[in-house]
N, C-alpha and C positions, 0 to 999 in steps of 0.2 A: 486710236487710243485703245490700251487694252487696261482690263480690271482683273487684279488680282490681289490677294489674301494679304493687309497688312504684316507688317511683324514688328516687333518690339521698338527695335532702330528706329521706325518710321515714326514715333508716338510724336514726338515735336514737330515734326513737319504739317501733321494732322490737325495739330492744337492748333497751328498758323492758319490753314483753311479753316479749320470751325473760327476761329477769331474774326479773319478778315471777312469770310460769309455773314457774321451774323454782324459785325458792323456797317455792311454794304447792306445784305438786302434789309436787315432790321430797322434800319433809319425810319424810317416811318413810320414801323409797328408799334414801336416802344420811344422811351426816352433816353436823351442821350447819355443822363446817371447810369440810367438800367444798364445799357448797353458798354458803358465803359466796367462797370464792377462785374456783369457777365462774363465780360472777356479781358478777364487778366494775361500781361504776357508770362508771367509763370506758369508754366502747367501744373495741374497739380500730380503726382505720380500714380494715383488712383486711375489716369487717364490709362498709362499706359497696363496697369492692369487689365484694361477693359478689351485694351486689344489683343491680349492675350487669353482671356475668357470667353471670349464671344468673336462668331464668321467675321470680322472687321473687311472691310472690302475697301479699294484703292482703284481709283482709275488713273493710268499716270502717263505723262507725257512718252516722248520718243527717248528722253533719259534714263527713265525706270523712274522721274519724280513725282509724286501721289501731287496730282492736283483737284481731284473730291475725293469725297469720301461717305463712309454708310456702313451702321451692323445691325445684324440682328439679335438681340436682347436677346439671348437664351432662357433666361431666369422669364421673362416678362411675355415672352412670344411677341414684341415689337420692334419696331423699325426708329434706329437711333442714330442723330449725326450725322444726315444727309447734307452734304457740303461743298460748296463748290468755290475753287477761286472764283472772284469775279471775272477776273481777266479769260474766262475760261466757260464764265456761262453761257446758255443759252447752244450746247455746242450738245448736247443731248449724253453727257457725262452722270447725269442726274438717273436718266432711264439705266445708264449701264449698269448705275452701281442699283437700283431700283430692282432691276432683273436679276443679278446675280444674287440679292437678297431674297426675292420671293423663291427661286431655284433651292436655294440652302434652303429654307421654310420645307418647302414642298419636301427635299429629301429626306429632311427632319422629322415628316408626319404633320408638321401643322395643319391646319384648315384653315385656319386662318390668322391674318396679323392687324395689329394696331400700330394706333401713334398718336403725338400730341404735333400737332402744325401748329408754328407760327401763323398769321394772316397774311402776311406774304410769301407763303410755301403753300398755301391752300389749295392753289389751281393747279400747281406741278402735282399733287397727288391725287385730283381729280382723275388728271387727266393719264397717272398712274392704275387709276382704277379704284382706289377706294373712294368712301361716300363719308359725308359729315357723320357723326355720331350726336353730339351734343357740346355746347362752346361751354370755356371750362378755363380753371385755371393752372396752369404747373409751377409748384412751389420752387424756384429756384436758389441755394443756398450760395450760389457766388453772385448771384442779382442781387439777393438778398430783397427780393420783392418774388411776389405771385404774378408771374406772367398770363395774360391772355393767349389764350388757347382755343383750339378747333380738337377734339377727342374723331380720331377716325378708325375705319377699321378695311379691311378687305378678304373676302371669302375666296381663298385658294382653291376648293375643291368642288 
């Protein structure tokens, strides 16, 4: 599988993996309200701004189809939208997109990046390299609840 540079086209197919990710691995983090008003299937189109403003990264099958996904927050210096079909995890798509973000970091000048982890994304960033910061919550306006959180960070240089 190779990773490369979302583009605009791809913003629905994105939404479908951040959707089906965080209603797969989320089941146990959160509740099933949270988890259905998180992931509406409209997207909203603010999304596909996002892939247009910031490194958006894709790993995608032998068809050219994104099946994770991941960027780097320019404005924020963090790491957002790491995603993976399920059908797909566990397949080290997570690192790829992982790497290609810390790379863009690095040639960007950062030194270092953040995040907010779900409790079941904790150990994939562990084992990413970054360390806990402090547990926390992120205001979600499509959950329309405060999600629990892990605040992390990781020194690039």
């Amino acid at each position: 599988m190779k990773v490369r540079l979302a583009v605009p086209a791809d913003a629905e197919a994105c939404w479908n993996i951040r959707n089906q990710a965080i209603r797969y691995g989320c089941k146990n983090s959160y509740d099933e309200a949270i988890i259905t008003a998180w992931t509406p299937e409209n997207m909203p189109e603010s999304y596909r701004k996002v892939i247009i403003a910031n490194p958006f990264f894709v790993a995608v099958d032998p068809d050219n189809r994104p099946v994770a996904t991941g960027f780097l927050d320019l404005a924020s210096g963090s790491v957002e939208a790491v995603f993976t079909l399920p059908d797909f995890t566990g397949r080290g798509l997570g690192g790829l997109i992982m790497d290609a973000i810390k790379r863009e970091a690095r040639e960007r000048g950062l030194e270092q990046l953040t995040l907010s982890s779900t409790p079941n994304a904790q150990t994939f960033y562990v084992q990413q390299g970054f360390v806990p910061v402090r547990e926390s919550v992120y205001p979600s306006a499509l959950a329309q609840a405060e999600l629990r959180c892990t605040d992390m960070m990781i020194k690039l240089r």
